[in-house]
C-alpha beads as a LAMMPS data file, in Angstrom:
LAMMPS data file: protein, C-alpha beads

432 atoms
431 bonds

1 atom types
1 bond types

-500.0 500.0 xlo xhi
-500.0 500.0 ylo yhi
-500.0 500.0 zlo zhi

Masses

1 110.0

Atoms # bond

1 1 1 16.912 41.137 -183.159
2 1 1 13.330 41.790 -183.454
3 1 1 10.657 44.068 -182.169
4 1 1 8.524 41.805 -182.543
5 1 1 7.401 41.127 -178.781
6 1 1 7.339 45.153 -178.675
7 1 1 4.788 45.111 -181.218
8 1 1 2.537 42.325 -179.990
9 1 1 2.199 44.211 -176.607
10 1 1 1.257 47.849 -178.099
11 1 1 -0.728 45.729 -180.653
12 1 1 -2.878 45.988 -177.796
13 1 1 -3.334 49.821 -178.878
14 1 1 -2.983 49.464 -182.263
15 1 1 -3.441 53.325 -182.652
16 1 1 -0.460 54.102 -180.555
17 1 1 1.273 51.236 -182.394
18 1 1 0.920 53.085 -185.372
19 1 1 2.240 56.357 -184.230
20 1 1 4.946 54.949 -182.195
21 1 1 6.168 52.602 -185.289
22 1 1 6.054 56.061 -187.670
23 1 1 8.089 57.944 -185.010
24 1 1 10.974 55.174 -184.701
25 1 1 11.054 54.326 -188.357
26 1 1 11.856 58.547 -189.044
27 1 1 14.253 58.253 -186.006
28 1 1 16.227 55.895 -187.529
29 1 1 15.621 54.926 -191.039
30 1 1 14.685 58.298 -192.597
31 1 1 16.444 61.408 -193.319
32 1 1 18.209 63.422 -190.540
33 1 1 21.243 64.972 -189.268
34 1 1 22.553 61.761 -187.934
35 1 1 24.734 58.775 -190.227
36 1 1 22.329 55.912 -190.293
37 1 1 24.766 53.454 -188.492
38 1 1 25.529 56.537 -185.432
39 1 1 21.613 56.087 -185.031
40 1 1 22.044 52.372 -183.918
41 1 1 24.990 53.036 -182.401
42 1 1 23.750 55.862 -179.966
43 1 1 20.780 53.568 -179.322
44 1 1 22.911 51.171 -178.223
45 1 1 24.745 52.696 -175.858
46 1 1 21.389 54.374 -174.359
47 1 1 19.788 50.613 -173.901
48 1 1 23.291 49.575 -172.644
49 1 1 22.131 51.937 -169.590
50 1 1 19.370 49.644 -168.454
51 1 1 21.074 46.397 -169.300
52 1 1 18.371 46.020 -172.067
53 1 1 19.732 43.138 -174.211
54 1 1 16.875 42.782 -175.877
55 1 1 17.301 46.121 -177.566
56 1 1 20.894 46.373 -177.506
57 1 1 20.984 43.236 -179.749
58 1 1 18.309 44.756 -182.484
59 1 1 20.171 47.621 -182.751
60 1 1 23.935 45.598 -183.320
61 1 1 21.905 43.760 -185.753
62 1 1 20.743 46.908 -187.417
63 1 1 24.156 48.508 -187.129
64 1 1 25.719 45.958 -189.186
65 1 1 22.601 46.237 -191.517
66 1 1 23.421 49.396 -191.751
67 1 1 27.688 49.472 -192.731
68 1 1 28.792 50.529 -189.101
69 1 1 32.420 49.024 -188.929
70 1 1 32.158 45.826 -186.807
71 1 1 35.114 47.216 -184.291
72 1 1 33.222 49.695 -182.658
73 1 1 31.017 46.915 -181.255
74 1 1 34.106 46.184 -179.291
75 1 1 32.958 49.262 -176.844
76 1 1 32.911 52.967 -176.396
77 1 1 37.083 52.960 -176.223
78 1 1 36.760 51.783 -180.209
79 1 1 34.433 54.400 -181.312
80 1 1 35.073 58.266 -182.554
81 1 1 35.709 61.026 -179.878
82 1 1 32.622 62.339 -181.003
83 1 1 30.356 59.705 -180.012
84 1 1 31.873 58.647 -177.225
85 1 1 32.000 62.357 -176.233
86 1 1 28.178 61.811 -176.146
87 1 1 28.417 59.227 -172.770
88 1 1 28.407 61.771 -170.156
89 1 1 24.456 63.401 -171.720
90 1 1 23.754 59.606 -171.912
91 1 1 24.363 58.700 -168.516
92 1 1 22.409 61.410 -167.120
93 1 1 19.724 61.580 -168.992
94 1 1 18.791 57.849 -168.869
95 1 1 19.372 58.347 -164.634
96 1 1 18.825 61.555 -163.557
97 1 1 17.829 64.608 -166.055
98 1 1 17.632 67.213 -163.801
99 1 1 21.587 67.063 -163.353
100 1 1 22.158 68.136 -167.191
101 1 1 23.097 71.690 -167.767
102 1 1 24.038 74.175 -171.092
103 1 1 27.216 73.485 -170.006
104 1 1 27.225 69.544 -171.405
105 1 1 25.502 71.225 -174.017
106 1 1 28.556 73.441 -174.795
107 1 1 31.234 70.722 -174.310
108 1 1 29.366 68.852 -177.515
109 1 1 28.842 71.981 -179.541
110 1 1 32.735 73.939 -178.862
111 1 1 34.321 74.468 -181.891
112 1 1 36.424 71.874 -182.473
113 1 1 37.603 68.807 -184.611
114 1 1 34.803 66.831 -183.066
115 1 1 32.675 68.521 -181.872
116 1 1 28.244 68.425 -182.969
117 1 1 26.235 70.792 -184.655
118 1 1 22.878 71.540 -183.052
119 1 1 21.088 69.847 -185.185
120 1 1 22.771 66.477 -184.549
121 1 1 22.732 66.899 -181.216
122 1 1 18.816 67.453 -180.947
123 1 1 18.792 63.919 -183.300
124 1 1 21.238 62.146 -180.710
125 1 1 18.791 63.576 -177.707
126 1 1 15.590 62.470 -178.707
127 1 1 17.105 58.820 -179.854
128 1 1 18.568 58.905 -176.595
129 1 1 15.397 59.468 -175.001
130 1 1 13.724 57.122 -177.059
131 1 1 15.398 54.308 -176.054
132 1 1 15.728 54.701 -172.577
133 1 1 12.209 55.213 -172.566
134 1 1 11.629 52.053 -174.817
135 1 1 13.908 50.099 -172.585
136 1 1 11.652 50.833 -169.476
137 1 1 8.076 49.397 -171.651
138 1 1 10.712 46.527 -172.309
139 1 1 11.033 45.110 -168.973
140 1 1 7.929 46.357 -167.765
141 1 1 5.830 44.405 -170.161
142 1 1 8.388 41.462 -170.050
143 1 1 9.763 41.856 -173.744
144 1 1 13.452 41.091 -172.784
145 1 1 14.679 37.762 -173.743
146 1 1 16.035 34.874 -171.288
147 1 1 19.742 35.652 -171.448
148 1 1 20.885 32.675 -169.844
149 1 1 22.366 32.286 -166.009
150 1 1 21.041 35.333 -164.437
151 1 1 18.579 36.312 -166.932
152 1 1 14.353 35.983 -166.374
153 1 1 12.213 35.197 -169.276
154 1 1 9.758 36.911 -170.709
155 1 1 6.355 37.786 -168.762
156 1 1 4.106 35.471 -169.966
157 1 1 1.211 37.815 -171.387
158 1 1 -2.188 37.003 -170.491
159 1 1 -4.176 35.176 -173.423
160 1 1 -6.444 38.143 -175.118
161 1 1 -9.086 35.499 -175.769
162 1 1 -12.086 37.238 -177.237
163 1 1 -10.940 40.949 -175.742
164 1 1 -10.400 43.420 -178.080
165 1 1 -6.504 44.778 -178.199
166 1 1 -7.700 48.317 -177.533
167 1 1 -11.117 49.823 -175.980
168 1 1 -11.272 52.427 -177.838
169 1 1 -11.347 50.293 -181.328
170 1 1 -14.484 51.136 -183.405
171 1 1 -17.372 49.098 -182.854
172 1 1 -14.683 47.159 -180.531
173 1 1 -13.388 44.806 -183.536
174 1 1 -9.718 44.020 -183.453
175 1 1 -7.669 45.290 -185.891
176 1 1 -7.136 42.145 -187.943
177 1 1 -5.270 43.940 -190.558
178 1 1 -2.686 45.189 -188.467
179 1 1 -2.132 41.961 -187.439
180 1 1 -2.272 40.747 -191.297
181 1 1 0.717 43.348 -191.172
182 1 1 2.526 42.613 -188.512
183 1 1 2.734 38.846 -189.833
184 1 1 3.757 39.431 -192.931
185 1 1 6.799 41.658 -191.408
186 1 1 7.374 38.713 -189.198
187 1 1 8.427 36.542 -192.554
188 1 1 10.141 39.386 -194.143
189 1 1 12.230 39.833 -191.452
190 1 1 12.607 35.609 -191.067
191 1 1 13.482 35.803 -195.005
192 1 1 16.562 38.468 -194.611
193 1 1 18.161 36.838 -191.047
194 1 1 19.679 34.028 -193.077
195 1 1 21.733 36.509 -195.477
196 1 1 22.306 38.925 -192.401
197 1 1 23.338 36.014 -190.109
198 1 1 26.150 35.060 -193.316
199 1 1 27.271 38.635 -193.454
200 1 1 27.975 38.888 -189.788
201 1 1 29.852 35.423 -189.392
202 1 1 31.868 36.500 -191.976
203 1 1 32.674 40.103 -190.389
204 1 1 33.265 37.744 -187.112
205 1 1 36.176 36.018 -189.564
206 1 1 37.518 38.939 -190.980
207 1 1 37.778 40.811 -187.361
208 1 1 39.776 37.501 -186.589
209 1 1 42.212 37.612 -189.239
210 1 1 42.908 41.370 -188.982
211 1 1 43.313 41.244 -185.188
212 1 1 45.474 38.624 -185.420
213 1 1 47.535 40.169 -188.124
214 1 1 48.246 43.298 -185.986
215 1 1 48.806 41.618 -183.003
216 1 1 51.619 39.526 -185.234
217 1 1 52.778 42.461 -186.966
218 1 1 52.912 44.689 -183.321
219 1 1 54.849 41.975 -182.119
220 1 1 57.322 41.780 -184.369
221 1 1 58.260 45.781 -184.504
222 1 1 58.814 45.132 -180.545
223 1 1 61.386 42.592 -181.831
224 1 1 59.903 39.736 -180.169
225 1 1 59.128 37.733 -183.174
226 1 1 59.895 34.578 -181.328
227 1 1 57.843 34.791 -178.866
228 1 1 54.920 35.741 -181.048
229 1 1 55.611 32.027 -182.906
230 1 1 55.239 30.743 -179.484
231 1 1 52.226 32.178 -179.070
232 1 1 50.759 30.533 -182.068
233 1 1 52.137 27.088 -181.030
234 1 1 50.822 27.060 -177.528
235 1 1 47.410 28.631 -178.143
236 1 1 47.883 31.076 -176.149
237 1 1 47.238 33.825 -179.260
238 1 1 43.866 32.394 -179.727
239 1 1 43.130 33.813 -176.754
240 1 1 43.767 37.368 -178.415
241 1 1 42.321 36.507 -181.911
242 1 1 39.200 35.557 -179.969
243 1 1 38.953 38.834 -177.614
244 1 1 37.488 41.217 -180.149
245 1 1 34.564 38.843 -180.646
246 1 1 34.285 37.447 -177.558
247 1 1 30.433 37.964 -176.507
248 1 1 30.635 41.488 -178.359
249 1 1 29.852 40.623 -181.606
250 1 1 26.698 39.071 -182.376
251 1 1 26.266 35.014 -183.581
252 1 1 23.684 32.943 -184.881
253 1 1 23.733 30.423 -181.513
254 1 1 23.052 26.482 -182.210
255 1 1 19.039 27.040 -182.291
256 1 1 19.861 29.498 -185.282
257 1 1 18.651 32.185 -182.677
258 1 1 20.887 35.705 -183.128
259 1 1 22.835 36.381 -179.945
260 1 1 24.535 39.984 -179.043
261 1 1 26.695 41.686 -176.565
262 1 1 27.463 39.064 -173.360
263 1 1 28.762 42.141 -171.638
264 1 1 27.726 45.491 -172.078
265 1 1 29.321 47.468 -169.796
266 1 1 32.030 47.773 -172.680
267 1 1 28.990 50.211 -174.335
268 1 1 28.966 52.195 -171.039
269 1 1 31.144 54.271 -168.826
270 1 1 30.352 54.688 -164.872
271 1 1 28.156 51.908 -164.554
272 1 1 27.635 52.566 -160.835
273 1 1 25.938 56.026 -161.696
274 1 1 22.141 55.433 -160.970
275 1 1 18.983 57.182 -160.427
276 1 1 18.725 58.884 -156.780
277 1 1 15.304 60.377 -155.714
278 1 1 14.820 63.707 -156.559
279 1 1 12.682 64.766 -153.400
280 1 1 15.223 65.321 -150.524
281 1 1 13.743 67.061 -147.980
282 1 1 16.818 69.025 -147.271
283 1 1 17.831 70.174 -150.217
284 1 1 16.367 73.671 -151.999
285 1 1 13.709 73.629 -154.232
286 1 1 14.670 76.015 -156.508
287 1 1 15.837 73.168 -158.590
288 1 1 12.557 71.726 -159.572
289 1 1 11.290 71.855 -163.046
290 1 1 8.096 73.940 -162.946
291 1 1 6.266 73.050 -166.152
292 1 1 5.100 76.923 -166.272
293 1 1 8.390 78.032 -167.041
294 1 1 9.329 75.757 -169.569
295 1 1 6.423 72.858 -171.545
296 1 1 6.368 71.046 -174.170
297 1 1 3.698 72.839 -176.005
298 1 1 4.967 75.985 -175.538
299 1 1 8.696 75.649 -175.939
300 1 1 10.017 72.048 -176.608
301 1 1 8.104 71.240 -179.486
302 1 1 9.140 74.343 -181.317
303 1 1 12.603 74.036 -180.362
304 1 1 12.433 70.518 -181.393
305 1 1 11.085 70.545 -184.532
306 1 1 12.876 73.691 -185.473
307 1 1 16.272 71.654 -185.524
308 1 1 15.048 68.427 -186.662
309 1 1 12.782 68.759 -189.258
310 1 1 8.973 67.112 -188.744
311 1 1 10.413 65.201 -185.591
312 1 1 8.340 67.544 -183.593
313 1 1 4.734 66.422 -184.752
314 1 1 5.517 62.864 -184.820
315 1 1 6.541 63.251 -181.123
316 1 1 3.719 65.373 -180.039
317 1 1 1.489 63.193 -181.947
318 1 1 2.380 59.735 -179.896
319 1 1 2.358 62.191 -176.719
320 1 1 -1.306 63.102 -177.627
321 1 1 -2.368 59.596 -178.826
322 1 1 -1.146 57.902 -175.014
323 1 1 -3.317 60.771 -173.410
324 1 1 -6.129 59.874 -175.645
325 1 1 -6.026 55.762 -175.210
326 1 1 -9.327 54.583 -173.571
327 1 1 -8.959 54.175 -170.027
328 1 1 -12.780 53.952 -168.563
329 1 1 -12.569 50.361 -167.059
330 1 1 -9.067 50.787 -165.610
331 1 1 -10.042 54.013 -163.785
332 1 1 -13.619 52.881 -162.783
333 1 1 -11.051 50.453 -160.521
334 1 1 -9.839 53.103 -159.006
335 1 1 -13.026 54.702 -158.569
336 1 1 -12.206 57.879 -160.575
337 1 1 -12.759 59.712 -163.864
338 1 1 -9.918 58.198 -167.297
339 1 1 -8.474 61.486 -167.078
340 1 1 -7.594 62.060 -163.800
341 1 1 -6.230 58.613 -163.168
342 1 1 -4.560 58.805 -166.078
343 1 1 -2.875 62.759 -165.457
344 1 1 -1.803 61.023 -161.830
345 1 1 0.167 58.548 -163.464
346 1 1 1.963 60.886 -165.472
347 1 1 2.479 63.270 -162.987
348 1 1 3.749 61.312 -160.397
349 1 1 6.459 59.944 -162.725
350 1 1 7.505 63.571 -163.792
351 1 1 7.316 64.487 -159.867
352 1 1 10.192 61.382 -159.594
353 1 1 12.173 63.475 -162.052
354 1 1 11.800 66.709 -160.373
355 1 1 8.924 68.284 -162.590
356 1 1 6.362 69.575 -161.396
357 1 1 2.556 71.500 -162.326
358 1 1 1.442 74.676 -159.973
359 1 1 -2.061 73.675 -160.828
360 1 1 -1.770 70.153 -159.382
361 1 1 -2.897 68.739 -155.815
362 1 1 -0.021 66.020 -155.470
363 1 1 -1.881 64.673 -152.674
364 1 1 -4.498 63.028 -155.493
365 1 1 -1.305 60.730 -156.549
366 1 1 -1.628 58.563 -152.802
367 1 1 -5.482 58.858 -152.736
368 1 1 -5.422 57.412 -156.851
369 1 1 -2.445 55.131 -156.943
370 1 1 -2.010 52.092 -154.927
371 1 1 1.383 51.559 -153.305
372 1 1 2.299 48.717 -154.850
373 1 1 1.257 49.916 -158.129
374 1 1 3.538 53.546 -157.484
375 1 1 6.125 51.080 -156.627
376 1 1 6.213 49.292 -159.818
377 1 1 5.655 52.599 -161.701
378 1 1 8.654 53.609 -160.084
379 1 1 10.752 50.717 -160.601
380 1 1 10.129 50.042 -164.796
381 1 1 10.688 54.317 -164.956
382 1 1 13.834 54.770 -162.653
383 1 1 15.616 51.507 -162.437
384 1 1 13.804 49.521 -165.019
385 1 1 16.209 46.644 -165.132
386 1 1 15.322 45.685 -161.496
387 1 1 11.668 45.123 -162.656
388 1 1 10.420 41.286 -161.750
389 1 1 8.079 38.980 -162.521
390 1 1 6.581 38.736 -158.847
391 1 1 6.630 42.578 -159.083
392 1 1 4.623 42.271 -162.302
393 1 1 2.038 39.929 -160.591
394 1 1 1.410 41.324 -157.017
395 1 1 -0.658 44.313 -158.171
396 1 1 -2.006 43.573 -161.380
397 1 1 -4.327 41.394 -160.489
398 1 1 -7.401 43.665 -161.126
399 1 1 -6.144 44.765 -164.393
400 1 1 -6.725 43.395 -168.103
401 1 1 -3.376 42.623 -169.694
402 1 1 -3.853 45.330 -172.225
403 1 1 -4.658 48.069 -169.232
404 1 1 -1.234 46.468 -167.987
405 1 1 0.151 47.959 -171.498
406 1 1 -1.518 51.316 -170.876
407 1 1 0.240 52.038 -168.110
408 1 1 3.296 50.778 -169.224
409 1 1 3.016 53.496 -172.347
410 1 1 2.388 56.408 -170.048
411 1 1 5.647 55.553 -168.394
412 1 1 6.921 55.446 -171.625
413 1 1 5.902 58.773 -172.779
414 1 1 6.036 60.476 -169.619
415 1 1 9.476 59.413 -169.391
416 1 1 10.295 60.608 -172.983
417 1 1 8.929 63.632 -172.277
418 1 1 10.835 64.658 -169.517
419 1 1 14.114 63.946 -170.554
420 1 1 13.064 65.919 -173.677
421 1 1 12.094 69.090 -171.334
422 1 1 15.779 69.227 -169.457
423 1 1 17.770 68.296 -172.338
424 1 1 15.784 71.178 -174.572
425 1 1 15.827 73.409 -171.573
426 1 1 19.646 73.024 -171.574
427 1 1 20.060 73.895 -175.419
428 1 1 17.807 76.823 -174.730
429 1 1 19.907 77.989 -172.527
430 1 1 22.762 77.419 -174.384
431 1 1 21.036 79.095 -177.344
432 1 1 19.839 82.251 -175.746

Bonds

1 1 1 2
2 1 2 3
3 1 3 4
4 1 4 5
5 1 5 6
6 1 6 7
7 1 7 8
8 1 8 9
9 1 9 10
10 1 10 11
11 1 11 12
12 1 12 13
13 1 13 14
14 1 14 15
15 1 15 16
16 1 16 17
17 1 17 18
18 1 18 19
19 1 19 20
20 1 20 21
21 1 21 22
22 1 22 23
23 1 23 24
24 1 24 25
25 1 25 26
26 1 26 27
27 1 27 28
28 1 28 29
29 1 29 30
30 1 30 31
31 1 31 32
32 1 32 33
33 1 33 34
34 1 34 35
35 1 35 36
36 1 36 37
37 1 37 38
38 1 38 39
39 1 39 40
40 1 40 41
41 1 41 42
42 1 42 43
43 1 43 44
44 1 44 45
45 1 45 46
46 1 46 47
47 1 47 48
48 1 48 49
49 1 49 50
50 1 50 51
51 1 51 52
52 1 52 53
53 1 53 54
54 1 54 55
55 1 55 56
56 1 56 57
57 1 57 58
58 1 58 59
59 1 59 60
60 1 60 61
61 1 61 62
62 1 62 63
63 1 63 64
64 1 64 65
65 1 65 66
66 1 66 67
67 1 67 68
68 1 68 69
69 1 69 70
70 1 70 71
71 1 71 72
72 1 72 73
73 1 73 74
74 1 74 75
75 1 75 76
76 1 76 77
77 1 77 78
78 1 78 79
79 1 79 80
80 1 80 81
81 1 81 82
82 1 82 83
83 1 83 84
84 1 84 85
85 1 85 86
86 1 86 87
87 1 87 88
88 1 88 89
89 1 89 90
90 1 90 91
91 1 91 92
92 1 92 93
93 1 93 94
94 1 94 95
95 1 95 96
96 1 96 97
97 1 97 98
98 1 98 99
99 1 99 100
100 1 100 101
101 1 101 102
102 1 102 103
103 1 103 104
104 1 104 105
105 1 105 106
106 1 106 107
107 1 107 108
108 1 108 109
109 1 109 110
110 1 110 111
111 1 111 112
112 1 112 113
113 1 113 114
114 1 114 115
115 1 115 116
116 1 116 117
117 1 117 118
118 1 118 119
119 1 119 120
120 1 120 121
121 1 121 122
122 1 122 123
123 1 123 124
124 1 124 125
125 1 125 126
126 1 126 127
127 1 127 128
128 1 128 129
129 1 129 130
130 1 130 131
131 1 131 132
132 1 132 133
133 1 133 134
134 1 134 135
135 1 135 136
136 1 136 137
137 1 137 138
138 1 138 139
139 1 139 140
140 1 140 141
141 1 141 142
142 1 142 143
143 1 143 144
144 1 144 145
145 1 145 146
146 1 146 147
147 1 147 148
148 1 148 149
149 1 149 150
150 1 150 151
151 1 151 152
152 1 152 153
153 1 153 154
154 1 154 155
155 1 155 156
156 1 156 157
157 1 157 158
158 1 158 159
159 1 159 160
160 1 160 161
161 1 161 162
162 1 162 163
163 1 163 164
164 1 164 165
165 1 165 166
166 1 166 167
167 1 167 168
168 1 168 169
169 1 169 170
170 1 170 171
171 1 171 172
172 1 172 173
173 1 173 174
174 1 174 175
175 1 175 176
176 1 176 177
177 1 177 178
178 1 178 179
179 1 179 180
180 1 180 181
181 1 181 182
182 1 182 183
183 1 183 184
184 1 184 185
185 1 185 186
186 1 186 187
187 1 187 188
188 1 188 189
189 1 189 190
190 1 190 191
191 1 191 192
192 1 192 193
193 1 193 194
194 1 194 195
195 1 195 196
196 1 196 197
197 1 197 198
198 1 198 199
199 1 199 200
200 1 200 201
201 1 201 202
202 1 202 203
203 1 203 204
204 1 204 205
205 1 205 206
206 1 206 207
207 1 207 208
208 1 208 209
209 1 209 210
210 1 210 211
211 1 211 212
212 1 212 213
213 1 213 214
214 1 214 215
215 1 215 216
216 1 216 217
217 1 217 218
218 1 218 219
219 1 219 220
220 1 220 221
221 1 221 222
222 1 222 223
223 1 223 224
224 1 224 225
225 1 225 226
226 1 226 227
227 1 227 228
228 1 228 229
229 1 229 230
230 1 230 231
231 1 231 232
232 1 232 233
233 1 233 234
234 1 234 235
235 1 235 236
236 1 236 237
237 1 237 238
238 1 238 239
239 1 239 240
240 1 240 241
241 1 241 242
242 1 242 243
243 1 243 244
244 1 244 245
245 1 245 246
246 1 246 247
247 1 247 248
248 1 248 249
249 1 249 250
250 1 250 251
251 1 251 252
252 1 252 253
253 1 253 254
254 1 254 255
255 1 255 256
256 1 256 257
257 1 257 258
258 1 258 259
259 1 259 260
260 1 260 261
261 1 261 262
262 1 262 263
263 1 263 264
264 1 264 265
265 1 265 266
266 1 266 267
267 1 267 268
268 1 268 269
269 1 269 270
270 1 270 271
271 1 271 272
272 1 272 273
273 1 273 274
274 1 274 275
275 1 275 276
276 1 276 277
277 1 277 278
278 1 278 279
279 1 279 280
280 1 280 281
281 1 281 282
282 1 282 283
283 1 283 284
284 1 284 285
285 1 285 286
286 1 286 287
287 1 287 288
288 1 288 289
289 1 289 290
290 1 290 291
291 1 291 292
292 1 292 293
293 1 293 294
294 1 294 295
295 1 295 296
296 1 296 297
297 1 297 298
298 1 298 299
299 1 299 300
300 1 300 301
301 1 301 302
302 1 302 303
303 1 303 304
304 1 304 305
305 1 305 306
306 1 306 307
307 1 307 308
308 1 308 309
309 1 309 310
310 1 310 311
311 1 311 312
312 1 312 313
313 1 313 314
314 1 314 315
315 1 315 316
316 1 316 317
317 1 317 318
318 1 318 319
319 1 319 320
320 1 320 321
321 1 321 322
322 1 322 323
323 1 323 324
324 1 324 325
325 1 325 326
326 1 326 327
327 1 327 328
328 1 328 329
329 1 329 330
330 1 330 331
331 1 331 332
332 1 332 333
333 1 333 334
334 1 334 335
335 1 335 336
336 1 336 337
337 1 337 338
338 1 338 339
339 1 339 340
340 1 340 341
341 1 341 342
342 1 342 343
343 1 343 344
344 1 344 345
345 1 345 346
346 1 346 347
347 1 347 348
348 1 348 349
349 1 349 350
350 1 350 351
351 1 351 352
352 1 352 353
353 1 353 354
354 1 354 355
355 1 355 356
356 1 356 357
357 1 357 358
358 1 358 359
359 1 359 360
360 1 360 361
361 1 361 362
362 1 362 363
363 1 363 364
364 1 364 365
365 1 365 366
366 1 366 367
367 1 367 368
368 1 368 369
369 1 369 370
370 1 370 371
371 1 371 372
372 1 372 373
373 1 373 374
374 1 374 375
375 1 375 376
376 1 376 377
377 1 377 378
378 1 378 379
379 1 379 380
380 1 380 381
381 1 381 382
382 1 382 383
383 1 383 384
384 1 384 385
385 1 385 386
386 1 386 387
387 1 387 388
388 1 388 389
389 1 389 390
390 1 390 391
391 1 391 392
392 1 392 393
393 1 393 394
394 1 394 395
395 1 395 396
396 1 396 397
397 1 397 398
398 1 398 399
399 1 399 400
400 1 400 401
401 1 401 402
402 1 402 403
403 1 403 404
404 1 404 405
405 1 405 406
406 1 406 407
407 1 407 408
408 1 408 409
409 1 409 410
410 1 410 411
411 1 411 412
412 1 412 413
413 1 413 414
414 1 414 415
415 1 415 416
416 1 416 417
417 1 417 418
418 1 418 419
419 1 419 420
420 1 420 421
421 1 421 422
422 1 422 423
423 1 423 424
424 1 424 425
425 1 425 426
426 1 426 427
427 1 427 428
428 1 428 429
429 1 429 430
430 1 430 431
431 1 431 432
């Protein structure tokens, strides 16, 4: 429940770290227009869209931490019209972006008992963003647990030996005392599962009782009291009591390890909606996003940071620190200058979500990029859950394990960023 294997791979960068780590802890732990339990909540259902237990089960953990009623882990039909009202921006955002108008803007913001103000609605965007974003750096640096039957282990990370975590660390000395920190949060975090794991089997009991309660007491107004003494006799109730606990809410297992959702399609609706490619030859291309007409610099971050206070910088901040990362040995591979390797990696990942720069020769992306490495950029940023360890392997063979990290982060911010352009295009829109 952990981000701990998050951590050890950007530790790698331990400036990004640092920025990223500032920009989650205001997301969620720091005040905003959102209730602090909503925050985990909407961040589940966002990792829910990539299958990413890994993240889905820090952020039940985190929900209960924070007072969110234990029934709404049941799914999205147990949770306020409000939030669940906030599926259909989840869904296409986290697939395809392009497809989200000021009209789903609208829907959230109408006047009515349930309906968002602006300001929570730019909060529930950028979480929403954050975490499908976060989910794709999961699985493509192997941070996802081993689930079980069907699941894959964690990527084994190469050993960092004597390299340093990030090239562009003074005097190239490792940052020992982030590592001093991230230790220490390690045991803090050890110290508080044992009264957290307590509080939860105990929510697991009184879920139980209460369940089986109204379930008794339904059965009885139907007049069927007799049958509902069957029930008790033959077991088959227990079958009920169980259901509202059954793999959706989080146990300690028998290694003392904290276990989540089993099935988390209960956190999603239309789990057959996916990512299609953008690029069709035959349709018009009046639909692409032309970064001219509406950028992050010049529009987003204002917007942004208009409506949620400060959010803005910390974003733009952990944009500018992923552009600034060290890149000199990766690109040398590639037989080209940091910055241009580096702006054809983020390009090509906007150009999969339909954005694109007038001042850009696309042709550089199949003259820089490999094609198996565009294929596993493509994979961890579109359809992240399909990512594999053989995938992981065939084409990083050249690379350091922390260049493996550096690319994983531009997909991470690139990806960010463009769900942040349509989604603040759309309340422009809506706005104006």
């Amino acid at each position: 429940g952990r981000l701990e294997a998050v951590t050890q791979q950007m530790g790698y960068h331990p400036q990004y770290l640092e920025s990223f780590l500032k920009t989650q802890h205001y997301l969620l732990h720091m005040d905003g227009p959102l209730p602090f339990d909503c925050r985990h909540y909407i961040a589940i259902m966002a990792a829910a869209r990539h299958q990413c237990r890994y993240l889905v089960n820090l952020h039940v953990l985190q929900f209960l931490r924070a007072g969110g009623d234990p029934q709404w882990l049941r799914g999205l039909d147990f949770i306020p019209p409000k939030l669940r009202n906030l599926n259909e921006i989840n869904k296409i955002l986290a697939h395809r972006p392009w497809l989200i108008t000021k009209d789903h803007i609208e829907k959230l913001l109408k006047i009515s008992e349930w309906s968002w103000s602006l300001a929570e609605l730019v909060h529930a965007v950028v979480l929403l963003a954050h975490c499908h974003a976060l989910a794709s750096f999961v699985f493509g640096c192997g941070c996802e647990q081993d689930e079980g039957p069907g699941g894959r282990g964690s990527l084994k990370p190469l050993s960092p030996g004597n390299q340093c975590f990030c090239e562009a660390t003074a005097a190239n000395s490792c940052s020992q005392e982030l590592l001093h920190i991230n230790r220490k949060r390690s045991l803090d975090s050890c110290m508080e599962l044992d009264s957290l794991r307590e509080r939860m089997q105990r929510i697991h009991v009184e879920t139980e009782s209460r369940e089986e309660t109204r379930l008794l007491q339904q059965e009885r107004e139907e007049g069927e009291g007799q049958g509902a003494e069957v029930g008790v006799q033959d077991g088959s109730s227990s079958e009920h009591r169980s259901d509202p606990s059954a793999g959706l809410s989080p146990l300690a297992d028998a290694d003392g390890e904290v276990t989540g959702a089993t099935n988390l399609a209960c956190y999603m609706q239309d789990p057959d909606f996916g990512y299609q490619d953008f690029a069709r030859r035959d349709e018009d291309q009046t639909q692409v996003f032309r970064v001219q007409d509406y950028s992050w610099e010049d529009h987003g971050f204002s917007l942004v940071n208009r409506l949620y206070s400060d959010i803005g910088h910390l974003l733009d901040e952990k944009f500018r620190m992923v552009d600034g990362l060290q890149s000199s040995a990766m690109a040398k591979r590639q037989g080209c200058e940091p910055s241009v390797f580096k702006r054809g990696i983020w390009n090509y990942i906007h150009c999969m979500f339909g954005i694109r720069y007038d001042d850009y020769d696309y042709a550089e992306v199949n003259q820089l990029l490999e094609r198996m490495l565009k294929v596993y950029i493509k994979t961890v940023t579109c359809y992240p859950e399909k990512t594999n360890s053989e995938m992981f392997d065939r084409f990083w063979k050249q690379f350091k394990h922390s260049e493996k990290v550096h690319v994983n982060l531009l997909i991470l911010e690139a990806r960010m960023q463009a769900e942040l352009l349509y989604a603040l295009q759309a309340i422009t829109q809506y706005m104006i």
